[in-house]
Structure formats: C-alpha cells, structure tokens
C-alpha positions as CSV (number, residue, x, y, z in Angstrom):
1,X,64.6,76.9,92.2
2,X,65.0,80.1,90.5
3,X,67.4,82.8,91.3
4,X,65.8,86.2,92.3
5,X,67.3,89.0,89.9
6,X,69.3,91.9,91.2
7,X,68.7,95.2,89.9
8,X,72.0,96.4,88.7
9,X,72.6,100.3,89.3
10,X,73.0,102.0,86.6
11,X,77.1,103.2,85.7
12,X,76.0,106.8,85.8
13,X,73.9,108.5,88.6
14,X,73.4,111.4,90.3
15,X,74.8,111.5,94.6
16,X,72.8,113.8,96.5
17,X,74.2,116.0,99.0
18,X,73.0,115.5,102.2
19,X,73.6,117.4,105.8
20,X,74.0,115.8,109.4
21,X,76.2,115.2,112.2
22,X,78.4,112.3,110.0
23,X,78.5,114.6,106.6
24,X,79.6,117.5,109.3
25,X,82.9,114.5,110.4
26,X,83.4,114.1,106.5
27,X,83.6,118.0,106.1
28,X,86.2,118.2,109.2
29,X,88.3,115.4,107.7
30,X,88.3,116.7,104.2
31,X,89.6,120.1,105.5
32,X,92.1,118.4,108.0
33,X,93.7,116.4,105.2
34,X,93.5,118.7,102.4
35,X,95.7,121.5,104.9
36,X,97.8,118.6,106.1
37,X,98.7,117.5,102.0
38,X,98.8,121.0,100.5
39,X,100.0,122.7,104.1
40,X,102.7,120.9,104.9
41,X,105.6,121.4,102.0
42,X,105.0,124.9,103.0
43,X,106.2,125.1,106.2
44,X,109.5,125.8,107.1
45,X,111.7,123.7,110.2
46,X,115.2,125.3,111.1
47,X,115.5,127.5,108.2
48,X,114.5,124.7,105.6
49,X,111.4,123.2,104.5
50,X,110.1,121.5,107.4
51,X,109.3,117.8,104.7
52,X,111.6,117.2,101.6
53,X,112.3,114.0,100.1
54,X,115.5,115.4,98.5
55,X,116.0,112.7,96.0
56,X,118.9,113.8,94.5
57,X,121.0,113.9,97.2
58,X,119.2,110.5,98.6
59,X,118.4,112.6,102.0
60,X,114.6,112.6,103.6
61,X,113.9,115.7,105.7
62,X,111.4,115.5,108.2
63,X,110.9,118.4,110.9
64,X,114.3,118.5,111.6
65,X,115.2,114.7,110.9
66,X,117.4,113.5,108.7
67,X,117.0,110.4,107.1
68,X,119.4,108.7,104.4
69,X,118.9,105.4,102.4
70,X,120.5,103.6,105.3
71,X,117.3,104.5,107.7
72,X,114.6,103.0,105.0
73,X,113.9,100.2,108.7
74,X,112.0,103.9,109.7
75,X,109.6,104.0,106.7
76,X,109.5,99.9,106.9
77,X,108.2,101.0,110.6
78,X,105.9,103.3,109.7
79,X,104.2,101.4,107.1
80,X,103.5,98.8,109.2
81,X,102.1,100.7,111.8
82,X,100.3,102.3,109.4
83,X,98.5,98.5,107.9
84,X,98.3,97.6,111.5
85,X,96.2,101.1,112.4
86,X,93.7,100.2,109.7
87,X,93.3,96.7,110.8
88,X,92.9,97.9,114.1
89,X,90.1,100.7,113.2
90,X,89.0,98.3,110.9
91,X,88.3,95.5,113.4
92,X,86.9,98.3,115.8
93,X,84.6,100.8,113.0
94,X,84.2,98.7,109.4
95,X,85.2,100.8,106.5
96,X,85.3,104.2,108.4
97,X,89.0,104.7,106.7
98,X,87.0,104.7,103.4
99,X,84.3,106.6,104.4
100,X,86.3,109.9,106.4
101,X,89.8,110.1,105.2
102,X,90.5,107.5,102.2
103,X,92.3,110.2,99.4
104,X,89.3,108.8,97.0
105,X,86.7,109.3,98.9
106,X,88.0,112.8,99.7
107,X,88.7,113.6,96.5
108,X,85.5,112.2,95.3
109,X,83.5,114.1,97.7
110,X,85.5,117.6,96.5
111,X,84.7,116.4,92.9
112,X,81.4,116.1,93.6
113,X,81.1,119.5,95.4
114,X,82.2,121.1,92.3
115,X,79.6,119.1,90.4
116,X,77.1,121.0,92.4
117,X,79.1,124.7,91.9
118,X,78.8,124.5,88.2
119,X,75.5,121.8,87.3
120,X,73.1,122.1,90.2
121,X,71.7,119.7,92.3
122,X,71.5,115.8,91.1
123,X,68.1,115.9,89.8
124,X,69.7,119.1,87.5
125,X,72.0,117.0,86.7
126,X,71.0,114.2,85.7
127,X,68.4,117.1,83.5
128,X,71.6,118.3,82.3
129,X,73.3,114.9,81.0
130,X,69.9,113.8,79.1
131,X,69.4,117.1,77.2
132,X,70.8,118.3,74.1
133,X,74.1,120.1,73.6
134,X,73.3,123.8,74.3
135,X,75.6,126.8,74.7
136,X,74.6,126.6,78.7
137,X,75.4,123.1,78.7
138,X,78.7,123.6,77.0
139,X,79.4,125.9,79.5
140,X,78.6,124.0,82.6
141,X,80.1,121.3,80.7
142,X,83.5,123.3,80.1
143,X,83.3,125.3,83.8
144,X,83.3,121.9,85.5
145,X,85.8,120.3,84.4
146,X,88.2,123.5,84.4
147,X,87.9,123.2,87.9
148,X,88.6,120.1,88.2
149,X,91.7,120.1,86.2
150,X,92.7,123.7,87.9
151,X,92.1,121.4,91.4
152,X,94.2,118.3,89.8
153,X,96.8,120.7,88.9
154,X,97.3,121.8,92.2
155,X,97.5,118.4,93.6
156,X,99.7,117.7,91.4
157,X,101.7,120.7,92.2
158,X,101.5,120.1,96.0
159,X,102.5,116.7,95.8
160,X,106.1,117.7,94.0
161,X,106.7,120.3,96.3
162,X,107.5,117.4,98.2
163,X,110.0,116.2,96.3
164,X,111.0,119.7,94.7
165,X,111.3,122.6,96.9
166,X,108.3,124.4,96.5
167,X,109.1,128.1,97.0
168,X,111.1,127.3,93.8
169,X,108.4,125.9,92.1
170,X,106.0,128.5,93.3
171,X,108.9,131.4,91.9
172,X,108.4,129.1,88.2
173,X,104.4,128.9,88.7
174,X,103.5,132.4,86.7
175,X,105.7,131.5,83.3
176,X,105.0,127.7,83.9
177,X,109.0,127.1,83.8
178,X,108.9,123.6,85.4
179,X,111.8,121.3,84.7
180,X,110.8,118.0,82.9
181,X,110.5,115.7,85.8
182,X,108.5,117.8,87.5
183,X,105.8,118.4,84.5
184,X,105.9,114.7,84.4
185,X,104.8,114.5,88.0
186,X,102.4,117.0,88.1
187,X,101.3,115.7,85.0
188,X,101.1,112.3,86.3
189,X,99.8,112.6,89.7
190,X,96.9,115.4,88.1
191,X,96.1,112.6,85.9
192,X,95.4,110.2,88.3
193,X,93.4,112.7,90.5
194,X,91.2,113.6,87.6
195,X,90.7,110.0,85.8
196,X,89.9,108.7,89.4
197,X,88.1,111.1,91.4
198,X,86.9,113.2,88.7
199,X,85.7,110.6,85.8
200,X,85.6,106.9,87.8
201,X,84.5,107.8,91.4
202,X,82.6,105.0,92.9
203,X,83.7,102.9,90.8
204,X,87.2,103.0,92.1
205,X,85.6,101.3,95.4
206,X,83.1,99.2,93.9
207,X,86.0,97.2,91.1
208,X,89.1,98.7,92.0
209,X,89.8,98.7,95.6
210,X,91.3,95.8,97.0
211,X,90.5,96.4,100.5
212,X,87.0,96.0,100.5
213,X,87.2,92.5,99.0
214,X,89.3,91.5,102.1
215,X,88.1,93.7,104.8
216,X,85.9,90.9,106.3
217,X,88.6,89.1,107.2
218,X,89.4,91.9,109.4
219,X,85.1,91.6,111.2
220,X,83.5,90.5,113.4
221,X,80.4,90.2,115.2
222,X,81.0,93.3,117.6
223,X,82.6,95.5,114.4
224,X,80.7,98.9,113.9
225,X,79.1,98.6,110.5
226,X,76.1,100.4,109.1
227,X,72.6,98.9,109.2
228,X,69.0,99.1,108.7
229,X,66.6,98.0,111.0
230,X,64.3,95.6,109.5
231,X,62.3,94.9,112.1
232,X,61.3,98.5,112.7
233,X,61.4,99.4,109.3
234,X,59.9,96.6,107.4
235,X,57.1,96.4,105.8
236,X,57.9,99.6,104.0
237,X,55.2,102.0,102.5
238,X,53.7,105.9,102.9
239,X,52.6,106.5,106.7
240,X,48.7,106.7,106.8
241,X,46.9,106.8,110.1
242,X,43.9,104.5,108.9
243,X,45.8,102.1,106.5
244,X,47.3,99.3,107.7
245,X,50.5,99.0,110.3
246,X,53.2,99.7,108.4
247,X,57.1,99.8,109.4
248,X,58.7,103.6,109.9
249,X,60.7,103.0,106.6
250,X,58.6,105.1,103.9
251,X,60.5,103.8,101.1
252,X,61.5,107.4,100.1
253,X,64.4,106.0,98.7
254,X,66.8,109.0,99.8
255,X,69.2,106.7,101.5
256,X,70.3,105.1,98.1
257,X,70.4,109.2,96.4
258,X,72.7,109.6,99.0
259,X,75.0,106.7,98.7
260,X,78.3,107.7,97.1
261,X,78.6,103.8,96.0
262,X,74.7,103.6,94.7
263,X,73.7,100.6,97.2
264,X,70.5,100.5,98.9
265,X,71.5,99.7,102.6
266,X,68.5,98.5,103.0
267,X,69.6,95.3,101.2
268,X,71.7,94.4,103.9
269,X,75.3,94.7,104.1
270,X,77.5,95.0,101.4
271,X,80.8,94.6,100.5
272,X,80.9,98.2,98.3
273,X,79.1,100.1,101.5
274,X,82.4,102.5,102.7
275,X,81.1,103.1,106.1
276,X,80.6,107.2,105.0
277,X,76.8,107.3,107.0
278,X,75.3,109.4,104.6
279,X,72.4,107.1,104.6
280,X,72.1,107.6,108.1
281,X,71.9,111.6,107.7
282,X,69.6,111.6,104.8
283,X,67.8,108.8,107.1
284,X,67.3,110.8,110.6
285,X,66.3,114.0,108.6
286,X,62.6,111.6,107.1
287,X,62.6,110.2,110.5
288,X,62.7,114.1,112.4
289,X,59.7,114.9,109.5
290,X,57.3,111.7,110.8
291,X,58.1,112.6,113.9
292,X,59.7,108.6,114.7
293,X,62.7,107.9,116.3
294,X,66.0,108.0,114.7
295,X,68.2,104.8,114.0
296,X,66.7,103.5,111.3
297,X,69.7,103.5,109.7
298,X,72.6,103.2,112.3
299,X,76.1,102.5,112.9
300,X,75.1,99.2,114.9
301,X,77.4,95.7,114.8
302,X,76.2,91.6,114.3
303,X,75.0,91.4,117.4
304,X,72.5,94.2,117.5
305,X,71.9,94.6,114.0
306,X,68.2,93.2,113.8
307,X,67.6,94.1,117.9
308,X,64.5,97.1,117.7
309,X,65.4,100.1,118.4
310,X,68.0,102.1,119.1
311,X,71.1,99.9,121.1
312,X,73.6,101.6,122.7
313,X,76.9,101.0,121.9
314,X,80.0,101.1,125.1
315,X,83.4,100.7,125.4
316,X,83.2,97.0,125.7
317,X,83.2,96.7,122.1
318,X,87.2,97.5,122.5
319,X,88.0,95.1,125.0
320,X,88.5,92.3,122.0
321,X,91.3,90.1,121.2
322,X,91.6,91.2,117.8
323,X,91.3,94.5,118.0
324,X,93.7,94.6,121.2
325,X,96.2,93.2,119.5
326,X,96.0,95.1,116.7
327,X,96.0,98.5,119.0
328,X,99.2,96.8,121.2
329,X,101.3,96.1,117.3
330,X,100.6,99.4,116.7
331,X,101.8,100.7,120.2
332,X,104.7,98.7,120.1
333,X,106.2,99.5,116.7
334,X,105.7,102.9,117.5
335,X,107.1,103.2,120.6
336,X,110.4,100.9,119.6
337,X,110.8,103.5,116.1
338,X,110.2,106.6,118.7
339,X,113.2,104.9,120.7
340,X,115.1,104.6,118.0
341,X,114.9,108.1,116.4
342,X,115.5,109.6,120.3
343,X,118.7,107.4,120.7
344,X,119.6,107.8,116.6
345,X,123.0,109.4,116.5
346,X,123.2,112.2,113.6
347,X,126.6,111.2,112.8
348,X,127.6,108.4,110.0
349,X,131.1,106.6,109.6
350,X,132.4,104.1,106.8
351,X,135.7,103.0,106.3
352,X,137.2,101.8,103.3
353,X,140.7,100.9,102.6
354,X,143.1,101.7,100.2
355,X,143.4,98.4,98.2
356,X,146.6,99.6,96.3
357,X,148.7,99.8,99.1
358,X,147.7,97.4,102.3
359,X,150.7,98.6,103.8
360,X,154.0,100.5,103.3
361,X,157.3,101.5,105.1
362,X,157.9,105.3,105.7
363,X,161.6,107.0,105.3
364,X,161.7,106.7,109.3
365,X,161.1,102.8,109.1
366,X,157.3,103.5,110.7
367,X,154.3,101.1,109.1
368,X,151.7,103.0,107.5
369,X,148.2,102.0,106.0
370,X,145.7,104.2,104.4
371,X,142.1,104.4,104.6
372,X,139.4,106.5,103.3
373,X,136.6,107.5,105.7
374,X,133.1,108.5,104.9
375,X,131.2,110.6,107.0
376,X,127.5,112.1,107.2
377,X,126.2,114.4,109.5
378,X,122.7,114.2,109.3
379,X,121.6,116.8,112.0
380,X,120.7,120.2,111.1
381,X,123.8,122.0,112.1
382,X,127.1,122.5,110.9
383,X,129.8,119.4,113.2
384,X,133.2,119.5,113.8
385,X,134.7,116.3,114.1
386,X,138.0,115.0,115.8
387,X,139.6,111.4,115.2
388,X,141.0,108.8,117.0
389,X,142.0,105.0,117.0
390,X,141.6,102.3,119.7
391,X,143.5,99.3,119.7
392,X,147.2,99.9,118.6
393,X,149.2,102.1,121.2
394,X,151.7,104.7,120.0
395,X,149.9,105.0,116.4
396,X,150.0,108.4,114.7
397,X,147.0,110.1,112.8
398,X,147.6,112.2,109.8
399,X,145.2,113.8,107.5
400,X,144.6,117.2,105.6
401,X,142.4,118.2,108.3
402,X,142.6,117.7,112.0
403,X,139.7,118.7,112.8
404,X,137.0,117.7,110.0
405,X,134.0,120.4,109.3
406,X,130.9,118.2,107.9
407,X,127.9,120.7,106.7
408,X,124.4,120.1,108.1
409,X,122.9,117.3,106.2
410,X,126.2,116.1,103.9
411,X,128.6,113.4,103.6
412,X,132.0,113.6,103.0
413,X,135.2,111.3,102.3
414,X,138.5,112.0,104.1
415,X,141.9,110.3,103.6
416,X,143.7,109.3,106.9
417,X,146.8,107.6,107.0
418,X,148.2,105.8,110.5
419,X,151.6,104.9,111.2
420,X,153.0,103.0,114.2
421,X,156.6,102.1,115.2
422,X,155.6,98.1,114.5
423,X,152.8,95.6,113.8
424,X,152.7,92.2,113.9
425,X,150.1,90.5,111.6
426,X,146.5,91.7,111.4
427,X,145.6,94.3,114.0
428,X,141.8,95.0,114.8
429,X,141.1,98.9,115.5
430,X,138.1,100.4,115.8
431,X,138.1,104.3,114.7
432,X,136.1,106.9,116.2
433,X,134.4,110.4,114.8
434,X,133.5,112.3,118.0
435,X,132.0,116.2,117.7
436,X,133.0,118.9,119.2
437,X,130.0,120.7,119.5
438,X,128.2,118.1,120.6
439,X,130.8,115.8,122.7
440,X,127.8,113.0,123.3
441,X,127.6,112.8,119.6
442,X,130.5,110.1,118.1
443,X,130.1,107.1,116.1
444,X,132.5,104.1,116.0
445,X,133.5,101.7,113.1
446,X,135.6,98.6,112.7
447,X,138.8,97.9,110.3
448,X,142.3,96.6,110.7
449,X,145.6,97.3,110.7
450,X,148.1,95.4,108.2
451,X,151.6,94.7,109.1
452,X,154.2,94.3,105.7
453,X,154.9,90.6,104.8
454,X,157.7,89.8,106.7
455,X,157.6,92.0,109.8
C-alpha cells in the first residue's frame, strides 16, 4: 500500500489580507491589547504610576496594591487562573486564544500590515522577492524593515516602562540616555519581537508553539473548531450551469492565500490551524459572488462538522463537564485571591532578636530583652504606628520612637527593648503594630520573653 504524498508548503509565501466580520474581531483585539500593553505604564494611580514592578526595592505596584516578595501566592493565583481560562476557552472555542489575542499572532498580523504599507499586496510581493535587486526594491526592502525595528523598539520600550518608570525613560528617549539594563531589555525584548513576529511568523505556531501539540487533549466532540463542509462543497470545480453537478467549493484556493499558517482547511483539521477564521471571511465573500449560501467554511464542532448546511450552534454546547469545570477553577481561584486582597492587611511585622544579649538586668534590677522589629506598610499612604505587648503584665516599652512613621510603600527596622519587674523562664508574647490612621489596620507577631539563668 503506498502512502499518498503531501504537498509541503513552501517556507516562504505570501498571506493575503482579507475583510469580514472575524478579520473585523482580530482588528478589535489587536487594538484592545496593543492600548492595554503600551497604555497601561502610562497611567498614573494615587500620584504614582498606576503598574510598576519596582525591582529594586522588591515591591509590585498594581492600581494602588502593593505587593512584596512575601505575596508571590497572588501571581501563583493568577497564573493559574490564567492556564485554567485557556483550558476553559479552549474546551469551549479551539485555538481562538491563538487566533484573537495570542502576542504572535498579534504581532504577526501588525508585521504583516506593514508588509502591505511598504511592498504591496501578496501577489506584489512575492513579484518583489523574485526580482533583482533594484534601487526600488532596496528601498521597500530598507522602509520595511525600519518599521519594523522602529515598532520593536517601541515594544521594547513599553515593556521596560514596566519595570522602569517610564516618564523617566520617556525624559532620556530624545538623547537615547538609557541605563545599561535597560538597553539590554529593550534590546532584548525588540529582538525577540522582530526575529519572531517579523522574520519567523507562522512558523513560530507551526514548530515552535507547544500548545498546539497538546491542545487536543483539551477537545472534544462539541469544541468550536473550524471546518469545511465536504459534503456541500465536494466535488470541487468552476460553477457552469450545463456541466455536471458540482459542489459550491470552486477551488479558488483563496482560503489557503489567506491562512496565516499556509494550510488548506479543506484538508481537514489540523493541528497548525489557530482558529483566526480568515478562511471563513475570504470564504463567505466567493460564496456572496455565486450567489450560495455561506458556511462553507464555518466555525462548526465533531458533531456537526460533515452535517449539510449551515447548523446552528446554542448554549448547550457550554453545559459540559469539562468545560464547567474548567469555568468553576477559574471562578473559584478568583474569587478566593479577590478575598484575599479585600481582607489583605497593608501592614507587615517581623521580629528578630538580639542574639548577643538574650537577656540582661537593668541598674533598677528590671529584666530586659531586646528585639528588632521590621515593619512594611504597603498601602499608599504615609502610617503611624503605636506598639504594644500581650502576655506579660506590667512590662515596659522603650524605643527611639513612640509612635513609628512608616512611608507609603517602605519597610523599616526599629529597636524595642521591654523590661518587666520579673520573669520566670520562657515567656510567649505576641507584639502588635496598630495604625493610627487607620485603627482597623494592625498586625500581630509571635516571640518570647527570656528570663536571666537563675531567676
């Protein structure tokens, strides 16, 4: 039995631009992400910017949050809702992540944009790559790539302002007077952009990806996928009234100009097909021009997939197992980490203690131990704290300040000393940071009190 041979697409072609309702969704989510990634280190939340990763001082700013290394159980939260929102839209729509929103598709799908700004369409194109050098193709040549770099600098850019403040960084931008880590960023993170989106493209999905090779695990029979209808369409050829009955496919082939990934839908499904329903844009337009129905090409699942005509898809499909447990993780974690962050108290308290001296007697015969206290304040205002101690009557606190000023977003250490008439052995205390301007605000912490050998 011989194997059938599979045309291999060549590494180089030419995606053609096509219009329709689903390219119209790509265009809205191409503009909603690009403000969200180059909008938000812009904005400003309480007189700061509104989302810093300050990595120096090992603080996250978030709209008003605080977050220090201690909180990383938040971004552990948010990544997994995160993997189980894609599982669930997975299980629900396919690859419609990859298709709408994935940053390599977008930026793919920008790349390509300026492909058609400087070279033309993809039949002038692929013109352009098979003739000799010229001065015009030099300069459509050097014009298209500029702006790609000049976009890949400014993702780069954007995507230290997180990190970096960028008002700074826009104050540097005329004389180019970056510090070194942040050239090596930008550098870095353009880089990636251009090599990837600008120079591998759909090849990135078709070798690269990982998620494609286990996104059927993920299917079903009732998961939204993107299909041709065989039965209608087949047997393909030109639409003559006196020739013989022929399927409404008229093997124009524009559904695989279209593809961003080069397959031919037609073939069936595919593992490299990102769900983007070009095909079915490109698709409707030949079908509105012979006047057939449209659905050729669908967004259909298992069950329907080689059912004629057009099936209409309810909400049923939602009501799954799968894809309800997926939606009730999701639900859960998020509503347990927005819990969390509601109840979260601003205020931080360690204690350490002074391991030189566990214990000592004063001139007035008093025990006295020493500890060293770190506090954080991670709201956005300005706290002033008071001390106290539970669990040893008549002790005494003494530091350099009795009531402690902690800065908006700092930590600071303190030396307290307490002294009580007598101990007796080990004595548990729990100390206690409470704020005056917020008197709901305190935190608690654990420690001991030491008595001399002896006493």
């Amino acid at each position: 039995m011989s194997a059938k041979p599979v045309k291999a697409m060549p590494i180089q072609f030419y995606p053609r631009l096509t219009k329709g309702r689903f390219n119209n969704w790509r265009v809205l989510m191409i503009i909603i992400t690009q403000l969200i990634f180059f909008g938000l280190p812009w904005l400003n939340w309480q007189g700061q910017q509104a989302v810093w990763f300050d990595l120096a001082r090992q603080q996250f700013f978030v709209f008003g949050f605080n977050f220090w290394p201690q909180d990383f159980i938040y971004l552990m939260a948010l990544m997994m809702a995160g993997a189980f929102a894609l599982f669930f839209w997975s299980t629900l729509s396919g690859r419609i992540w990859c298709g709408y929103a994935c940053p390599q598709t977008v930026y793919s799908t920008i790349m390509l944009w300026i492909d058609r700004l400087t070279e033309g369409s993809h039949t002038q194109r692929a013109k352009l790559d098979a003739a000799p050098w010229s001065a015009e193709k030099v300069l459509r040549k050097s014009s298209k790539h500029a702006l790609m770099l000049l976009f890949c600098f400014w993702t780069g850019f954007s995507f230290v302002g997180y990190f970096s403040p960028i008002r700074d960084m826009a104050g540097a931008l005329p004389t180019l007077s970056f510090g070194p880590i942040e050239w090596l960023w930008i550098f870095s993170y353009g880089s990636f952009t251009y090599v990837l989106a600008g120079l591998l493209r759909e090849q990135v999905c078709k070798h690269m990806c990982p998620y494609a090779r286990f996104q059927s695990a993920m299917f079903d029979s009732q998961t939204l996928v993107v299909a041709y209808d065989a039965v209608r369409g087949e047997p393909r050829g030109a639409q003559h009234k006196a020739a013989a009955p022929q399927g409404d496919c008229v093997n124009c082939n524009i559904c695989v100009q279209v593809c961003p990934v080069g397959i031919d839908i037609r073939q069936g499904l595919q593992y490299e097909c990102i769900g983007c329903a070009a095909c079915i844009d490109a698709c409707d337009v030949v079908m509105d021009k012979i006047e057939k129905p449209r659905g050729l090409i669908r967004f259909t699942n298992e069950q329907n997939m080689h059912k004629p005509g057009v099936v209409s898809l309810g909400w049923q499909h939602l009501l799954r197992p799968k894809a309800a447990l997926y939606g009730l993780a999701v639900v859960v974690v998020l509503g347990l980490t927005s819990v969390s962050l509601l109840q979260r108290q601003p205020l931080k308290l360690d204690i350490a203690r002074d391991r030189n001296i566990l214990a000592r007697e004063t001139d007035r015969g008093w025990l006295e131990n020493s500890y060293t206290l770190q506090l954080g304040n991670s709201s956005a205002t300005e706290q002033h704290l008071e001390l106290s101690v539970e669990g040893l009557p008549g002790v005494e606190i003494y530091s350099d300040e009795p009531v402690i000023a902690l800065p908006a977003g700092s930590n600071r250490q303190i030396t307290v000393r307490l002294e009580v008439a007598q101990s007796s052995g080990s004595v548990p205390i729990v100390f206690t940071a409470k704020s005056r301007n917020h008197p709901a605000w305190k935190v608690s912490a654990p420690s001991s009190f030491l008595a001399l050998h002896g006493t």
